[in-house]
N, C-alpha and C positions, 0 to 999 in steps of 0.2 A: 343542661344539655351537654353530654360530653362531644369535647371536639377530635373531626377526625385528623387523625396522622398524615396528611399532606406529601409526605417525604414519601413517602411507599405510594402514592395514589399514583395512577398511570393520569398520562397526560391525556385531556382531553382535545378535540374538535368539531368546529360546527359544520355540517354537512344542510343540503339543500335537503329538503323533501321535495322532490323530482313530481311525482303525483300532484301535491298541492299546487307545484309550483305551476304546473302546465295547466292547471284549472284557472288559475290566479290570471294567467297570461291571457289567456283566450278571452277570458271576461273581462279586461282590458282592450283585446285588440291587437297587441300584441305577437304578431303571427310568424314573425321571421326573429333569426337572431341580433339582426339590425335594429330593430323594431325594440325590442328589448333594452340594446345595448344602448341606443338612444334615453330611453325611457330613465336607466338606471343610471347612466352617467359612465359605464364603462366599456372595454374594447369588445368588438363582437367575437373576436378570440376566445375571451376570457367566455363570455355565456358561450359559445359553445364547446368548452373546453368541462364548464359546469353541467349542462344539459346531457352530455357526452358522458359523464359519470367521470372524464381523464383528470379533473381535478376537482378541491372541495373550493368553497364562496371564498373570494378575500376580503378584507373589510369594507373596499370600495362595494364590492357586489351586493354584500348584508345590507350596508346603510343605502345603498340605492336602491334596495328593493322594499327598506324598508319605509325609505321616504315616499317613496312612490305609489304604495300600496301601504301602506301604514294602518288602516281601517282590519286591515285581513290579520295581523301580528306576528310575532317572531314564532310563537311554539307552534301556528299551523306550518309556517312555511321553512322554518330549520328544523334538525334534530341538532340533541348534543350527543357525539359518539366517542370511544375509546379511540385514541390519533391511531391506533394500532387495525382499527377496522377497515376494513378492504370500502375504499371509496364506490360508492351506485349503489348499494348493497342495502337492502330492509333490515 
């Protein structure tokens, strides 16, 4: 298998999938940003900052959503996008 060139590769980011993720929520319980932020362990800022499309997951957000919902898994409920991709965005 040839390996790719690295040095040229744009940098990537994990972005929420906003759809999964407000499915995910709801069938949880989960009904407020509070509620949420509770659940995942961080500031209700921050999910609604996520929800809001105005920024992408930091690591506290990923691993708390993934611990929390861990049954559901990372490729329903991220994408991985070019860092260059306009955040909220399919």
């Amino acid at each position: 298998m040839e390996r790719a060139d690295t040095a040229l590769r744009e940098p990537m980011a994990i972005e929420l999938n906003l759809t999964a993720f407000e499915k995910v929520a709801r069938s949880y319980g989960w009904v407020s940003n509070e509620d949420i932020a509770k659940a995942l362990g961080v500031s209700e800022r921050q999910v609604s900052r996520v929800r809001k499309g105005k920024g992408r997951p930091g690591t506290a957000f990923i691993a708390g959503l993934l611990a929390a919902a861990e049954e559901v898994g990372f490729r329903r409920l991220f994408r991985i996008v070019p860092a260059s991709h306009p955040i909220g965005r399919e």
